[in-house]
C-alpha positions as CSV (number, residue, x, y, z in Angstrom):
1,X,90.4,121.5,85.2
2,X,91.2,121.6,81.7
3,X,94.7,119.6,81.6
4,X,97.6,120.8,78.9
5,X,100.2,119.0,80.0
6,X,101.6,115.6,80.9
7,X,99.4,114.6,84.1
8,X,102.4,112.1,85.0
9,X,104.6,115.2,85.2
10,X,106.4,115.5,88.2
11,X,105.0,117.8,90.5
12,X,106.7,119.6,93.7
13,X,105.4,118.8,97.5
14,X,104.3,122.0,98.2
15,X,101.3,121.5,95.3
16,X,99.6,118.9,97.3
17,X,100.2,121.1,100.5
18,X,96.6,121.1,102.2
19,X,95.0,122.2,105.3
20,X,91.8,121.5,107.1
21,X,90.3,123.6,110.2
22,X,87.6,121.4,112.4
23,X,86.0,123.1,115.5
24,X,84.8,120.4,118.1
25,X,81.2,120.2,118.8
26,X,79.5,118.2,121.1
27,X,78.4,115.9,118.7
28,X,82.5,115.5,117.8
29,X,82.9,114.7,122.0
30,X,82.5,111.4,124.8
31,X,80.3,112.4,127.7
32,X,83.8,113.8,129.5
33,X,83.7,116.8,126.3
34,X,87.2,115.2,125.1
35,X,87.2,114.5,121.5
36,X,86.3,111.0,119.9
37,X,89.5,109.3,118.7
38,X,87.4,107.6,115.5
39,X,85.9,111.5,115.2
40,X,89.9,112.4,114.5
41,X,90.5,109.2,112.7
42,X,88.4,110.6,110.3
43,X,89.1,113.6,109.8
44,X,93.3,112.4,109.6
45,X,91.8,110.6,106.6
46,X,90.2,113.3,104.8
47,X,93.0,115.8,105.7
48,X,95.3,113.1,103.9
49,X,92.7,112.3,101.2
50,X,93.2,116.3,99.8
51,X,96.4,116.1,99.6
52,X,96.7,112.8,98.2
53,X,93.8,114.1,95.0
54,X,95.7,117.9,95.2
55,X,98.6,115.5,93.9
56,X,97.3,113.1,91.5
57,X,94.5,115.1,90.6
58,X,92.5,111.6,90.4
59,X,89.8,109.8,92.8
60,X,91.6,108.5,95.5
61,X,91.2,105.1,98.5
62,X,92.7,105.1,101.6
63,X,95.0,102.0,101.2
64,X,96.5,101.9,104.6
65,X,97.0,103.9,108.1
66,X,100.5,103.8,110.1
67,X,100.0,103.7,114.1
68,X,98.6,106.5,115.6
69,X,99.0,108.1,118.4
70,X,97.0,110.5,120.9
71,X,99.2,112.8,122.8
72,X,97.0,115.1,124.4
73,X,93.6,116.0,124.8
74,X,91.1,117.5,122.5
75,X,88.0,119.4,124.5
76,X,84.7,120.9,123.1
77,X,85.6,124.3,121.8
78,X,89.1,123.7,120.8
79,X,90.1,124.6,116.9
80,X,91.9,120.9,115.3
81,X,94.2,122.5,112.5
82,X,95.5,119.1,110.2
83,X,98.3,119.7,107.9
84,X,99.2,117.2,105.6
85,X,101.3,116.6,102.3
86,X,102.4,113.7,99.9
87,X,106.2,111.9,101.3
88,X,106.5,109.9,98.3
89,X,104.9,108.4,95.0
90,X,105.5,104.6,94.4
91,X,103.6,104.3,90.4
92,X,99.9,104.0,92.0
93,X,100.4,105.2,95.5
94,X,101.2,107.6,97.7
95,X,102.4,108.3,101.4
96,X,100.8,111.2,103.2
97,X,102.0,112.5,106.2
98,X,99.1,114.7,108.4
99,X,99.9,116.4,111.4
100,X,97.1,117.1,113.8
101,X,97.2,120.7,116.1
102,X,94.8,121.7,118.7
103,X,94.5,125.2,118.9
104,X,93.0,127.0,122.3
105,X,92.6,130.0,120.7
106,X,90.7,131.6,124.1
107,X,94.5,130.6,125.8
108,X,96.3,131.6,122.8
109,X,98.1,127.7,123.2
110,X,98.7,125.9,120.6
111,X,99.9,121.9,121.1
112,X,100.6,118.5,118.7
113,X,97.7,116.0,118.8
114,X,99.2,113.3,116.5
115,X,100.5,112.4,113.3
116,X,100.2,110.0,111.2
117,X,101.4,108.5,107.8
118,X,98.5,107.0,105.4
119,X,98.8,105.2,101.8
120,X,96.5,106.3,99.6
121,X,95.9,104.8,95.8
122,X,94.7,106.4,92.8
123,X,91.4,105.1,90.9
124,X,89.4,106.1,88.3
125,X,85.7,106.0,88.7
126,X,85.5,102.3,88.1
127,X,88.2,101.9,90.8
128,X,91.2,100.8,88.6
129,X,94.3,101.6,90.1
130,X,96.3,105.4,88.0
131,X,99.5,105.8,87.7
132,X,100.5,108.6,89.7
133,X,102.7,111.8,89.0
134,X,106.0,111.9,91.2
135,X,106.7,114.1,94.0
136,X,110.2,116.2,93.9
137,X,110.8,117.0,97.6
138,X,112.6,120.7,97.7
139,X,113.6,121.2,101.2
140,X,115.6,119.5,103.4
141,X,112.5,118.3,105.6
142,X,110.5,117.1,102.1
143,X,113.3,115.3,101.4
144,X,113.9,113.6,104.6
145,X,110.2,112.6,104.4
146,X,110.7,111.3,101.2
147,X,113.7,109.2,102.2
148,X,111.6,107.8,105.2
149,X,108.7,106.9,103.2
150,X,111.0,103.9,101.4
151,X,112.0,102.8,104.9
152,X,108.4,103.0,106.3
153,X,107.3,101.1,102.6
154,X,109.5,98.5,103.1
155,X,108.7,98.1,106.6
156,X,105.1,97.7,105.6
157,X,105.3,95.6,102.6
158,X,107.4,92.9,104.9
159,X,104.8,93.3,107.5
160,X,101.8,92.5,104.8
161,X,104.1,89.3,103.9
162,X,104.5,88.2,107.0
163,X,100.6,88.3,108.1
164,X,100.0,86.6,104.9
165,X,102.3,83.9,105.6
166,X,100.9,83.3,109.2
167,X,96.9,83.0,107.2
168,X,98.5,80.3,105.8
């Protein structure tokens, strides 16, 4: 992509809007035909991982996951639909927030898996941190995101200080 403006140009959230469609295979599946949670771990990561590049248009690492939660069943068959977009842009990193669906398309029932906020950091190919565009949130869900994101920062960066203090 042939860049002719400012790459640190603020960008709106909907440009990093991505989603990613995963049908679940037996090779995806425990010997019950349920899903594997580390299966879903990684695809949360790669669902996050375009949006996070989508936005800063760089290489990106997966800094950090927030708790995750599992709130009902995947089965063999079933279409996983992850949405996810960038919260927030603090100079190298950003939050992305992915939401995982679980679509029964045979029932026509559609149902939340999970969500989950992840920090990713932009790098160039050597792995040097990029300063990354900001995100203007235009809706009044974006920008509740965004405001969240500082809490849920804050929250982490006290929580890094602390286990650093108890390695002590």
């Amino acid at each position: 992509m042939n860049e002719t403006h400012d790459p640190l140009m603020p960008r709106p959230v909907r440009e990093s809007i991505s989603e990613m469609n995963e049908f679940v295979l037996p090779n995806d599946a425990n010997p019950l035909g349920a899903l594997l949670g580390g299966r879903l771990m990684h695809w949360i990561d790669m669902a996050g991982a375009l949006a996070a590049h989508r936005h800063s248009r760089n290489y990106v690492v997966t800094a950090s996951i927030d708790h995750l939660d599992f709130w009902t069943p995947v089965h063999v068959g079933d279409l996983v639909v992850l949405r996810s977009s960038v919260n927030r842009v603090f100079t190298t990193s950003m939050e992305v927030g992915v939401t995982v669906w679980v679509e029964n398309y045979l029932a026509d029932e559609t149902r939340q898996v999970s969500s989950a906020y992840l920090t990713f950091v932009a790098v160039d190919a050597a792995g040097r941190h990029l300063k990354v565009a900001p995100v203007i949130p235009e809706t009044d869900e974006e920008k509740r995101r965004y405001e969240d994101a500082g809490r849920r920062r804050q929250i982490r960066q006290a929580e890094r200080q602390r286990r650093q203090s108890n390695a002590r």
